[in-house]
C-alpha positions in Angstrom: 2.1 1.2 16.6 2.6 4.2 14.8 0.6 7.0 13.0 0.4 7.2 9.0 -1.5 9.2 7.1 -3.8 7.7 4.1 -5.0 9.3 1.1 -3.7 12.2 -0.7 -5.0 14.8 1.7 -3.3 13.3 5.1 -6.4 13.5 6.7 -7.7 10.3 7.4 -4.9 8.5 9.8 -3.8 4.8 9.8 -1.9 2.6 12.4 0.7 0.6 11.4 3.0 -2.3 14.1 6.3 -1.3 13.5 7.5 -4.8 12.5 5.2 -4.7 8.9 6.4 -1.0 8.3 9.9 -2.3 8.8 10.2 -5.9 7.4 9.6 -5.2 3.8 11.9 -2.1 3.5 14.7 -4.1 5.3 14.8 -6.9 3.9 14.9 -5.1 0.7 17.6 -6.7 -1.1 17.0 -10.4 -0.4 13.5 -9.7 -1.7 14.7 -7.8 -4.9 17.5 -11.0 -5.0 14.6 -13.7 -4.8 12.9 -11.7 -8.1 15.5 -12.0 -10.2 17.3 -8.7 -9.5 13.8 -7.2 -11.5 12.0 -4.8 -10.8 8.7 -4.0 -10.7 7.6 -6.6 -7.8 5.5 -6.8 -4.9 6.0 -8.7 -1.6 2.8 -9.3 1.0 3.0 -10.1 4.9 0.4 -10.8 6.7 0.9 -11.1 10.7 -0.6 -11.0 13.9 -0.1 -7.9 16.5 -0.4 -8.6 20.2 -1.4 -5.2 22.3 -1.8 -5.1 25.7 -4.8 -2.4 27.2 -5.7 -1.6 30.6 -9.2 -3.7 31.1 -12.3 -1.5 32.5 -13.8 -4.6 34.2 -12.3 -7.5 35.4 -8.1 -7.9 35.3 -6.0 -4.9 34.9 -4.4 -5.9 31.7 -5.9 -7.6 28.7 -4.3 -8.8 25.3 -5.5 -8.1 22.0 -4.8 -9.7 19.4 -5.3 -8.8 15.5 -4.1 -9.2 12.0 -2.3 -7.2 10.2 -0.8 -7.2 6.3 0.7 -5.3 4.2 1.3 -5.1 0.1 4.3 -3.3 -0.9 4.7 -2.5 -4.5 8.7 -1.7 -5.5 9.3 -0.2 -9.0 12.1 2.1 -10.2 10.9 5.5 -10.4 12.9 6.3 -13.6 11.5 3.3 -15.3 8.0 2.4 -14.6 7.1 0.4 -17.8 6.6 -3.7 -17.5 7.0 -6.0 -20.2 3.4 -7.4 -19.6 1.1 -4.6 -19.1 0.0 -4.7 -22.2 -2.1 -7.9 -21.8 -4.0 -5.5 -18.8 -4.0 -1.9 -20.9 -7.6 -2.0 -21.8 -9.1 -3.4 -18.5 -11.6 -1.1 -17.4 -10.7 0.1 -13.8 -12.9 1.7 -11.2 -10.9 4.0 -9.6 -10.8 7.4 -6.9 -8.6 10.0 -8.2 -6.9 12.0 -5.6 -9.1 15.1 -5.7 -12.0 13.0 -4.9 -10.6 10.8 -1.7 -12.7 13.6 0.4 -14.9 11.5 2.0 -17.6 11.2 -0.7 -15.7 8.4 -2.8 -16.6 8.9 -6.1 -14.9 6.6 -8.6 -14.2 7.7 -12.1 -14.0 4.8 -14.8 -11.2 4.2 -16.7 -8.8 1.8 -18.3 -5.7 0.9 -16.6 -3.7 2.2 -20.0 -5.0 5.8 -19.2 -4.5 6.1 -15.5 -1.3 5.0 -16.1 -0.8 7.9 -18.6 -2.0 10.3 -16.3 0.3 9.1 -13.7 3.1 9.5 -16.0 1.5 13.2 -16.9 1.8 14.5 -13.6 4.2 12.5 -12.2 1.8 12.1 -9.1 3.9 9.1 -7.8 7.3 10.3 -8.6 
């Protein structure tokens, strides 16, 4: 497993198995092949991880076993429109902009239209 940070700050850290990190970015072009050759699309794995720990009581070794998955979101950074946002524009979203992902999580309402303006404002995912 390796470390990742999470959030804008970098502060809170995240563990990731190497073979979800890796998968989705490698297999890339068969993924972008079975949408069409479109983008934007998103691709999900889910899988289970298999760690092995030193045991405080009984055995020396003991596996754990857990799931793990992973939504990756691919879109072409010079074009970020889609040809059916429009029927989600006005959905009212409940979302934490970056400044406030200190800790104390607290959401700011708006609609999807206008985060995505902002994003495009500031260019915070360029």
């Amino acid at each position: 497993m390796f470390e990742t940070q999470i959030g804008p700050t970098g502060k809170v850290l995240g563990y990731m198995r190497p073979e979800t990190a890796q998968g989705m970015f490698v297999n890339f072009k068969r993924l972008l092949e079975f949408n069409g050759g479109r983008m934007p699309f998103a691709a999900a794995q889910i899988g289970t991880a298999f760690r092995n720990e030193i045991a405080p009581r009984s055995g020396l070794l003991r596996v754990r076993e857990f799931p793990l998955a992973e939504i990756e979101h691919f879109l072409n950074p010079m074009d970020k429109s889609h040809a059916k946002f429009s029927t989600v524009a006005n959905y009212s979203l409940s979302l934490l902009h970056r400044d406030n992902q200190t800790g104390e999580d607290i959401p700011v309402q708006m609609t999807a239209g206008f985060s995505v303006q902002l994003v495009n404002r500031f260019q915070c995912f360029s």
